[in-house]
C-alpha positions in Angstrom: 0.0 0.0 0.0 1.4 3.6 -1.4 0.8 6.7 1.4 2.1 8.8 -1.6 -0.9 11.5 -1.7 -1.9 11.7 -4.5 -1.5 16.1 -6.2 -4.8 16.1 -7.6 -5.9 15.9 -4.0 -4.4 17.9 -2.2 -5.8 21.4 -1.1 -5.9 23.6 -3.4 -5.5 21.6 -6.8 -7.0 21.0 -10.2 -8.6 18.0 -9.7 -7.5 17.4 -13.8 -3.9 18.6 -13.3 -3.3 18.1 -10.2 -1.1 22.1 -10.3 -2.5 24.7 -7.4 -3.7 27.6 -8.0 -1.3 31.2 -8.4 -2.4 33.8 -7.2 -2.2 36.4 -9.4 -0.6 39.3 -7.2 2.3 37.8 -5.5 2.7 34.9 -8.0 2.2 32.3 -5.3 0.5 28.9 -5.1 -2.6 28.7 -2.9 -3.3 26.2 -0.4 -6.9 26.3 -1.5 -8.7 27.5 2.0 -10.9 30.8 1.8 -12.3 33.0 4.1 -14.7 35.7 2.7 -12.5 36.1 -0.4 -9.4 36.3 1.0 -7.4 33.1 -0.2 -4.6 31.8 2.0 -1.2 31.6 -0.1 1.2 28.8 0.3 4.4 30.2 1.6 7.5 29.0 3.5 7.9 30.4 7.1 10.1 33.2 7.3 13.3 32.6 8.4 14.0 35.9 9.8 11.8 34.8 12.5 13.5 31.4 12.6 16.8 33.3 12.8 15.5 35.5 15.5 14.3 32.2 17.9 17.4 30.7 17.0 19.7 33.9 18.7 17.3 34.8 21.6 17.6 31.4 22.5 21.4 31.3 22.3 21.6 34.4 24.2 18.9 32.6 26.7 21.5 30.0 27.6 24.3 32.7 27.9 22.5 34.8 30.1 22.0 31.6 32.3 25.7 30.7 32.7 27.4 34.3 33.2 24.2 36.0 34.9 22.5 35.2 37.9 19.3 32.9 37.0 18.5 29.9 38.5 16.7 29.7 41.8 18.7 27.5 44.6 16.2 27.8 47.8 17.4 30.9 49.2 19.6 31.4 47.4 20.4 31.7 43.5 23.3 30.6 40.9 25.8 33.9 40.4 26.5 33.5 37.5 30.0 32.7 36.1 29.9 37.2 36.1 29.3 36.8 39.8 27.1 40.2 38.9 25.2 41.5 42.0 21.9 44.1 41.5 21.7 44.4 45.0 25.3 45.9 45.8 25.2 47.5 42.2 22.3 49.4 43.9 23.9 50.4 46.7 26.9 51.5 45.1 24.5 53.4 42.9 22.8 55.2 45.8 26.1 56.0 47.6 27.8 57.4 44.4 24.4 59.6 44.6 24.7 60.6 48.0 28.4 61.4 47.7 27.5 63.6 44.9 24.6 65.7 46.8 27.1 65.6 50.0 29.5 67.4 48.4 27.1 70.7 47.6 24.5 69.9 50.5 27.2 70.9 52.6 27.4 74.0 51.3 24.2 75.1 53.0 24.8 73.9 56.8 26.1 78.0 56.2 22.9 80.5 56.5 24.9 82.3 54.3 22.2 82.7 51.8 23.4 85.9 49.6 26.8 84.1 48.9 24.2 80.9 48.5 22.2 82.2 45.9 24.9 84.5 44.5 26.2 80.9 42.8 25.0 80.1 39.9 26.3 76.6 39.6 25.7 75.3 43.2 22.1 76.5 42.6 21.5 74.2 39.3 22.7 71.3 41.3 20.5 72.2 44.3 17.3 73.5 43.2 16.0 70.2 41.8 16.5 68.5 45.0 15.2 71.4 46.9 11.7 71.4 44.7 11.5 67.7 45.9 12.3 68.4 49.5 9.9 70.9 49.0 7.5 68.4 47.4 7.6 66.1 50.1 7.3 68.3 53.1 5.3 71.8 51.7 3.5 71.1 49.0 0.7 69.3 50.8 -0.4 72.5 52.4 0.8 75.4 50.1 0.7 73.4 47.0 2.6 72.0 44.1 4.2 75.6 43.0 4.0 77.4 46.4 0.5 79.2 45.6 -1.7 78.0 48.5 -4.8 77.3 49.8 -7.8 78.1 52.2 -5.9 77.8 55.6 -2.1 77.8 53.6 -1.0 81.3 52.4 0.6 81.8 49.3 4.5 81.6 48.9 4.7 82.6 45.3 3.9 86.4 46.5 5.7 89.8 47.9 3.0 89.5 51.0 4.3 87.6 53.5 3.5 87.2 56.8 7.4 87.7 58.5 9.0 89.1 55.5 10.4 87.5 52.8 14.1 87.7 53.8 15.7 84.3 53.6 17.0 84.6 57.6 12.6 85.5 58.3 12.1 81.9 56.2 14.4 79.9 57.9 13.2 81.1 61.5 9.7 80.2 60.3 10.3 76.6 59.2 12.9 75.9 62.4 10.4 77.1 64.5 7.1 77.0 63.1 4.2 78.9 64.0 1.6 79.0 66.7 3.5 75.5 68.2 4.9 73.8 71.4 8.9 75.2 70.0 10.0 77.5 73.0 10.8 79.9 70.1 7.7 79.0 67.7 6.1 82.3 66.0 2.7 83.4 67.6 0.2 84.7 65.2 -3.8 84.5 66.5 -6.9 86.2 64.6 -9.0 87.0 68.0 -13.0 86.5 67.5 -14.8 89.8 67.4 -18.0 88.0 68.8 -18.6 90.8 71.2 -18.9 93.3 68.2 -22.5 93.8 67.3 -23.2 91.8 64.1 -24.4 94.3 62.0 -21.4 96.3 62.8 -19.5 92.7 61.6 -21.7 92.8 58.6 -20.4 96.3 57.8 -16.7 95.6 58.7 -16.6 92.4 56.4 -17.9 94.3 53.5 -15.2 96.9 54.1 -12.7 94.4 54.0 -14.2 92.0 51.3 -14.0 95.2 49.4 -10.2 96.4 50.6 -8.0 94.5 47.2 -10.0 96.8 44.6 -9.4 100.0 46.6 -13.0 101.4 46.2 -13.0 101.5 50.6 -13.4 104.9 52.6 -11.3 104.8 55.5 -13.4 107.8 56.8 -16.7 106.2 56.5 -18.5 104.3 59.6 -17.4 100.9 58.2 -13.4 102.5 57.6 -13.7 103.9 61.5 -14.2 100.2 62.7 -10.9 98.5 61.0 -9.1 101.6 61.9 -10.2 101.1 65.6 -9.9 97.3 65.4 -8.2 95.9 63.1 -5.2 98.7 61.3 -3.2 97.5 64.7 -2.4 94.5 63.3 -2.9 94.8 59.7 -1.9 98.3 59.7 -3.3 101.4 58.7 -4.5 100.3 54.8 -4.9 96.7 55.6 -1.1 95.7 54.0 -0.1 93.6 56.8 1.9 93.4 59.6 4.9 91.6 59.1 6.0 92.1 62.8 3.6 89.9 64.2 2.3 88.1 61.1 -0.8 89.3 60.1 -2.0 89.2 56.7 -2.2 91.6 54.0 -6.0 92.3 53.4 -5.1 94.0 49.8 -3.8 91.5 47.6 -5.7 88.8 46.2 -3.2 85.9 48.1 -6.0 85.3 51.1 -5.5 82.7 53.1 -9.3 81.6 54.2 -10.7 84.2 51.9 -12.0 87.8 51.0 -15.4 87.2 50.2 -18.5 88.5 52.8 -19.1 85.3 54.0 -15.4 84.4 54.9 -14.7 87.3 56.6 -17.6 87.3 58.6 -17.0 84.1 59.4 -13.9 85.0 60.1 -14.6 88.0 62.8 -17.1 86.1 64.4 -14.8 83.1 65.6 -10.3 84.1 64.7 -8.5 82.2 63.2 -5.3 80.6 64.3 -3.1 78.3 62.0 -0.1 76.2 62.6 2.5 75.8 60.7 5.0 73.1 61.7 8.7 73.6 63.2 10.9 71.4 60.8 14.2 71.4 62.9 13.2 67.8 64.4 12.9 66.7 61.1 14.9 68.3 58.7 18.7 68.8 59.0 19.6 72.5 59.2 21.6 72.1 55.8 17.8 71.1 54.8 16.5 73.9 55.8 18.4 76.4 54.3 17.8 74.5 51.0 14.5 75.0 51.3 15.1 78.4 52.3 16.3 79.7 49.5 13.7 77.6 47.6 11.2 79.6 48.7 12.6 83.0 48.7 13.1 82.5 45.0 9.2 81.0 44.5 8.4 84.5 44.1 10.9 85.6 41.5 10.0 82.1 39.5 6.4 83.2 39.5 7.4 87.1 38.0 7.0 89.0 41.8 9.6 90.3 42.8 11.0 89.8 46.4 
């Protein structure tokens, strides 16, 4: 018996001739299966791709004999490279921290003019410092420095201590309104005792103090300048002595609108800001220092 199939069988053939069918396009036979019109053609399997399984697998067996691969328990096979990801890491990170030791050091100095006055040291350091400042600011005063209700603005010329670098650094050793023996106090006092239609009037006056349409000699302008210039001084631009906020910029940390600021004189206010020395090294804080002294030049205001 012959298992020689016979051509004028097979797939595809002229059951006379026993040839397959070309196709017309790319000269090849067919294999005679269809699907919808679209005729399958008889080729041979590419040998790039045969090529290409041949070489990865080479390289597969390589890799296992000089790298490490193979699972022993709790361990694994070294390799015949005796290569080590683990230590390569750690190398990695020390080369890093080497690197950033070397200018870091430059700002256990508050000497922040002669800081800032160098341009190279400050390309190497302000990257770092906008991730420290990521990590430990941004959360309350945002991505870029701009604030929030309860979080005043950074990117600004209104600040609550000044904006000189050796004001900044006090602030975040220190904090504000904390349990540091030299923490900052700042406290809105509740004007509950004022009658409220006399808080209704005072909130418009200073809902209305940004756009400078105010009269500081009308009933409403008598009542900040008896109550409130003291602190925020006579035309509501702050007091950076003892931290009180400007009331004529639009940077307002709970708000300007009626409803704030009548919230506002009916119970204080009194944030916190954090003292950072128990966490941050002091070379950390001067980084950071500087970082935020320049937030408002970065955003185009001066400081």
């Amino acid at each position: 018996m012959s298992n020689t199939t016979d051509p004028k069988e097979l797939p595809g053939a002229d059951p006379k001739t026993g040839e397959r069918a070309i196709d017309p396009v790319s000269g090849y036979d067919t294999t005679g299966h269809d699907w919808g019109g679209i005729t399958e053609l008889n080729t041979a399997f590419p040998k790039i791709v045969i090529w290409a399984l041949i070489v990865t697998h080479v390289y597969a067996v390589i890799a296992w004999i000089l790298l490490p691969a193979w699972p022993t328990g709790n361990s694994y096979t070294p390799g015949l490279l005796g290569l080590d990801q683990g230590e390569q890491a750690i190398e990695g990170y020390q080369n890093l921290t080497d690197n950033r030791q070397n200018w870091m050091s430059r700002f256990e100095s508050a000497e922040f003019d002669a800081l800032q006055s160098d341009d190279a040291l400050m390309a190497l350091a302000m990257p770092a410092a906008s991730r420290l400042f990521a990590d430990n600011c941004a959360a309350c005063h945002g991505t870029n420095g701009e604030g929030g209700p309860g979080f005043p603005a950074l990117t600004d010329n209104a600040w609550l201590w000044s904006g000189d670098p050796e004001e900044i650094a006090l602030t975040l050793h220190h904090g504000i309104n904390t349990e540091d023996p030299d923490t900052r106090y700042a406290e809105m006092p509740a004007f509950d005792w004022m009658d409220r239609s006399e808080r209704a009037s005072l909130a418009q006056f200073v809902a209305d103090l940004p756009d400078g349409s105010v009269d500081f000699e009308s009933p409403a302008g008598i009542l900040f300048t008896e109550n409130c210039s003291s602190c925020h001084g006579e035309a509501g631009e702050g007091g950076l002595e003892i931290g009180a906020p400007s009331l004529t910029d639009t940077s307002v940390i709970y708000g300007q609108d009626v409803d704030t600021v009548m919230a506002t004189l009916k119970q204080g206010r009194m944030g916190v800001m954090p003292a950072w020395s128990g966490r941050l090294s002091d070379a950390e804080i001067n980084l950071l220092t500087v970082y935020v002294a320049r937030l408002g030049d970065d955003a185009g205001d001066p400081q």
